[in-house]
N, C-alpha and C positions, 0 to 999 in steps of 0.2 A: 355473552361471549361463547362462542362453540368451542368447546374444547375434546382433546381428545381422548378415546377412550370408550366413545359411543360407538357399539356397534350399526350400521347404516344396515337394515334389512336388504334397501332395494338393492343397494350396490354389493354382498355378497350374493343375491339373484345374478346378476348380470359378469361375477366371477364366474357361478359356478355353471355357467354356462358351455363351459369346456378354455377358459381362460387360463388355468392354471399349469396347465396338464402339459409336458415338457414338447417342444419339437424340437428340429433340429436346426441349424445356422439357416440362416434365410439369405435365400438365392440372390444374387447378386444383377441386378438389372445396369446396363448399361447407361452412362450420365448423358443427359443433355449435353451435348459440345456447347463448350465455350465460347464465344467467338468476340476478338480483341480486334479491332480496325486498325491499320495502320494506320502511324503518327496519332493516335489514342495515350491519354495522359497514365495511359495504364491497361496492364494487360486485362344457418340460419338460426337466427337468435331468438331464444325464446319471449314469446311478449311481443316479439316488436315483427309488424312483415315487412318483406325487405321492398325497399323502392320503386315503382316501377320502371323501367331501364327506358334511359331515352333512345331514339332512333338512332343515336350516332355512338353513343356507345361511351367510354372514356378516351379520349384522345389517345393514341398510341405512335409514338414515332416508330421509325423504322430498326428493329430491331438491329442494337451493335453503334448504331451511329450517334450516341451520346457524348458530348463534348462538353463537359462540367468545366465550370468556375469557379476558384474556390478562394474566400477571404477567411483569417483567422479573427474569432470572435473575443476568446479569452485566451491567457497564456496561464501557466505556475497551478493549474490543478495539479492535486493529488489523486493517481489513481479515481477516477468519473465513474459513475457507473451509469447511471439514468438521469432526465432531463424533460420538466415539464415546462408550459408555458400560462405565466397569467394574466389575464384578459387585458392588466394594465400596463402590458410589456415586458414584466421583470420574466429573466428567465430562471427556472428553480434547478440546482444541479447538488447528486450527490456526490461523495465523497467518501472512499469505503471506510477510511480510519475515523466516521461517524458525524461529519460534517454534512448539513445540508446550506450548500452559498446561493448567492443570489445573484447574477448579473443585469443591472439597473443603467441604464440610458447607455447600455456598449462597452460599461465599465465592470470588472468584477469588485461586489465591496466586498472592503477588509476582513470585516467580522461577519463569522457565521449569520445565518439566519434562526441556524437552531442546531444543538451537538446534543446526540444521542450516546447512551452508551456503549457500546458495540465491542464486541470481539473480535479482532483484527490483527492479522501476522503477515506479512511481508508472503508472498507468494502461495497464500490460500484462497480459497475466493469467498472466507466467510467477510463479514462486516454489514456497511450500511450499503441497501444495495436501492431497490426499486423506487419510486416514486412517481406519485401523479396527484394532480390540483382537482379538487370537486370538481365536476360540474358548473354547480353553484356557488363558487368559490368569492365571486366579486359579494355575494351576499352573508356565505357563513364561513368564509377565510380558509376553510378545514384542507390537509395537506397530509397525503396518507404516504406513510413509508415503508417498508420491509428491513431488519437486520438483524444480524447474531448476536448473542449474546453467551455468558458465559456463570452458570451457577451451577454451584457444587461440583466442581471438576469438569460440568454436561456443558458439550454448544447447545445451543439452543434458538430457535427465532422467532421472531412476533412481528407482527403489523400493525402498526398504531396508527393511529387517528392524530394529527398537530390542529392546531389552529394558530392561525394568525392575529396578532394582540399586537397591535403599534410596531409593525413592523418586527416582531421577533418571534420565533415560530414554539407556543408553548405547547402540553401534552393533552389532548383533550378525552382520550381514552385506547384502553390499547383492544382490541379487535378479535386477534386471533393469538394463544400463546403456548409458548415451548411445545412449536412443532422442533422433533430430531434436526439440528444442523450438523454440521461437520467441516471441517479443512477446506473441503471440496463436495461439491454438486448441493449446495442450498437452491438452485434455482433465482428467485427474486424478482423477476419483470412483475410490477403492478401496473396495470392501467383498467379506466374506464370504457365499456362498451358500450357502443350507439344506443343498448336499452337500460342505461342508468346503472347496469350493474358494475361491481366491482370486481374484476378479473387479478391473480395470483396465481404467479409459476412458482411451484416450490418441489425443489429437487428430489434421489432417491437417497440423499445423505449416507453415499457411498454403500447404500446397502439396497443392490439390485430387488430384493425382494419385497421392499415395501412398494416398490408402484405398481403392484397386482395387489398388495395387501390390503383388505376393508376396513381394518385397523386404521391403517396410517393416513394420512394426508401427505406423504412424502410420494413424490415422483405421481404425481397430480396437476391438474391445472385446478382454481379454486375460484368459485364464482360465488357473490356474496353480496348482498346490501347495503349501501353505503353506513348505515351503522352496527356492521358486523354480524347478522343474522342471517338465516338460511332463506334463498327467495321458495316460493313456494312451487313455483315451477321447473326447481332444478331435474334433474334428472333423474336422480337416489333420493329418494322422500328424505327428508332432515337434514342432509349431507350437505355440507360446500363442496365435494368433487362434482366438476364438472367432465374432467376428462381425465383418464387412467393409461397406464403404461409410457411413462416417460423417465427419462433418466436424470437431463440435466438442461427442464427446458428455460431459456431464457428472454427469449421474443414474442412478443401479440402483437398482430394487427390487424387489423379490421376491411376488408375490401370496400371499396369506398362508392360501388355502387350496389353490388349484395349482400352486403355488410357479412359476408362471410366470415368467419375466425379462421387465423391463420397464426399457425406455433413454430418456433425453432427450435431445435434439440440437439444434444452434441449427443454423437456416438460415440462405441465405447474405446479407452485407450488403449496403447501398447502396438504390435506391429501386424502387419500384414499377413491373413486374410482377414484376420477376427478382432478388429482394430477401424477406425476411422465411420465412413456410413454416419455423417451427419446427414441431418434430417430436415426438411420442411414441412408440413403437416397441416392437410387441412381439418379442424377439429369441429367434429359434429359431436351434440351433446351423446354424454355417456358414453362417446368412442373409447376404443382402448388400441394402444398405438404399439403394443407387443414387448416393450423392456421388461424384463431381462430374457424374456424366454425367445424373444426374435429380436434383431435389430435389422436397420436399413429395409428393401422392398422387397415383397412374395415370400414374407417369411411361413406363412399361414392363413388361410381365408379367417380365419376368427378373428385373424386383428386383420386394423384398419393399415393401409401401408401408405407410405411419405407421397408426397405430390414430386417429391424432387429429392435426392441422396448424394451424397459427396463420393458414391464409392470408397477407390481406398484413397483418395484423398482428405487431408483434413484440413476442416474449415473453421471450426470451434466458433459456431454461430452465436450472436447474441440476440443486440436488439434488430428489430425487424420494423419496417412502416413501409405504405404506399406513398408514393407519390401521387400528391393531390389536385397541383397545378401543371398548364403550360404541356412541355414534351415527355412530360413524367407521368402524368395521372396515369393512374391504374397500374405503374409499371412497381413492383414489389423491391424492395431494398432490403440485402444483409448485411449487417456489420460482425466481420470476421476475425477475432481475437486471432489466434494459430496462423491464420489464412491471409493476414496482415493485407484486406483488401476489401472492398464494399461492392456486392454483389446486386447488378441488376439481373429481377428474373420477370418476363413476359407471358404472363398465364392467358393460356386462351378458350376460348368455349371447348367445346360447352360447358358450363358451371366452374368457369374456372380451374378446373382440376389435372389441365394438362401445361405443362412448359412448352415454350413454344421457343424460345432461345433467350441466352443470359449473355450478360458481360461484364466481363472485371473490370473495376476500375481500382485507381490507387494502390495497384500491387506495390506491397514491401515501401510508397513513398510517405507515408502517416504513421507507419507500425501497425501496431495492435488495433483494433477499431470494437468499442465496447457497445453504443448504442447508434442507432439514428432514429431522426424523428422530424417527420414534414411540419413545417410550423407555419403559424398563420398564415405568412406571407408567400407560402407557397415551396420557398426554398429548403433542403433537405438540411438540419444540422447534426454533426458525428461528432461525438467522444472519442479519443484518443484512450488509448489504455495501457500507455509504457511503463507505467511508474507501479506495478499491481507487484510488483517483483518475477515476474516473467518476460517480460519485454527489456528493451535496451532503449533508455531515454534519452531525448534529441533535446537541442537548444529549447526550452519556451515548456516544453512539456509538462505535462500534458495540457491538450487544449481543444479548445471548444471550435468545430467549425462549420462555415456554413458553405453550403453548395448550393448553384444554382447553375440552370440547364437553358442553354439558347433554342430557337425554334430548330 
């Protein structure tokens, strides 16, 4: 188990590269316009080389003219946070007061599948947050999770290892433990990447200073081996940082023909000018994406800046995925907590790194939206997130739902 306390040589190198060293508010670049159609339902990886690109490209409709369909999959979750899928249909969904459920042929069952113990308060964002199914799951059942916990007065958080034993989800070792949590900004999206590795967002737990710090594993993205060791090719010899300078990232996804990595981040709170500036982030190993000492875009050539920014608008991004199938592929989805809407964005060449035009959807008609996640079948399904004690819940809530997109 890596625990902390290890100083990472490479990755104080790659601080003291002039990382540390103060500037001033980072300049504010103008947003990608919006653009809502009317009658609209709403306003390179290490190890692995990326694909070679077919001749056509990913399908791409025409930017703006997406017309979703949307049927409700579950009702009566508590506060969702994440949501994986396994081979043999079931869908895995958590639960931030430490529940992890199960939904089985369309139905949600009754009893957990597995309850962790977690620390959890009505309008915080610690508890049970991320999850995702091996790989190999139809062979070694294992179900790795993220959540807080609470000893000796300290939050605290870990990533465990479950496995599946006759349908119920037991402990089969825990990973990573008592990294700093807090009330607010744990981070928490886990998923696997197209190179077998094991990706973790784990927040600045309210103390801007550990995401430049070589100390901490706070305000980091964390890449790692399916059973918890450091790959050898990460970027800081021994380290699980993968990527530095972040505040309170909560979304991965993976571009699904460059298999490029892509992060969300909330920017910081309170009001206008030096408030809002969430973020989208394309993450190249051992970037550093400028929190605390810049937020939003052109804060400083040393850090790396957003592919896309909320300005002074806030979005409170969470989970993020492409669209896989159909009029979607390639097209990038966010699910917006604050922003109470799910955000299409159209990146385009070269390397992905430019927006090309976005669209709301589901303004203020779902509330809160915590994850999404393209599932097998092609179609997009979204977490609901009213019930977290920030939101305002509606009949049925919280609930599981699926999207799907005509040609």
């Amino acid at each position: 188990m890596w625990r902390l306390g290890l100083l990472t040589v490479g990755l104080v190198l790659g601080l003291l590269a002039g990382c540390l060293s103060p500037a001033g508010p980072a300049a504010r670049n103008p947003v990608t316009p919006t653009f809502t159609p009317p009658g609209s339902t709403s306003s390179p990886v290490p190890g692995v080389p990326p694909p070679a690109p077919t001749a056509a490209g990913p399908a791409q409709p025409t930017p703006g003219s997406l017309r979703p369909g949307v049927e409700v999959v579950a009702t009566g979750l508590q506060a969702p946070w994440s949501l994986d899928f396994a081979p043999d249909g079931r869908i895995f969904v958590t639960e931030r007061p430490g529940r992890v459920r199960v939904i089985a042929g369309g139905r949600l069952q009754p009893e957990p599948w597995a309850t962790v113990p977690v620390a959890e308060q009505p309008g915080s964002e610690s508890g049970l947050m991320g999850i995702a199914l091996d790989p190999d799951f139809r062979s070694n059942g294992f179900v790795y999770v993220y959540y807080s916990y609470q000893d000796q007065g300290h939050l605290w958080n870990r990533l465990v290892r479950l496995v599946d034993r006759n349908g119920r989800g037991e402990v089969d070792r825990v990973l990573l433990d008592r990294i700093p949590g807090a009330s607010i900004h744990d981070g928490g999206r886990v998923k696997f990447g197209p190179d077998g590795k094991l990706y973790l967002t784990v927040g600045d737990a309210a103390v801007g200073e550990n995401a430049q710090n070589p100390n901490s594993l706070n305000g980091k993205i964390l890449r790692l081996n399916p059973d918890g060791t450091v790959p050898p090719d990460n970027p800081f010899p021994g380290s699980p940082v993968y990527a530095l300078g972040l505040r309170n990232p909560q979304g991965l996804a993976w571009h699904p023909l460059t298999r490029q990595l892509f992060a969300s981040d909330h920017g910081p709170s309170g009001g206008p000018p030096n408030c809002c500036h969430d973020e989208l982030n394309l993450i190249e190993p051992g970037g550093n994406y400028g929190w605390p000492v810049v937020f939003g875009a052109g804060g400083a050539p040393r850090f790396t800046d957003p592919v896309l920014e909320s300005g002074t608008e806030t979005w409170a991004p969470s989970g993020i995925d492409f669209g896989t199938a159909g009029p979607v592929r390639g097209v990038l989805f966010i699910a917006a907590l604050r922003g109470q809407h799910l955000r299409a964005v159209w990146l385009g060449l070269p390397g992905f790194r430019r927006v090309e035009a976005q669209q709301v959807l589901f303004q203020n008609e779902y509330g809160r939206l915590r994850d999404v996640v393209a599932g097998p079948d092609g179609a997009l399904y979204i977490l609901t997130s009213n019930r977290d004690g920030r939101g305002s819940p509606r009949p049925g809530d919280d609930k599981l739902l699926r999207v799907t997109f005509g040609p």
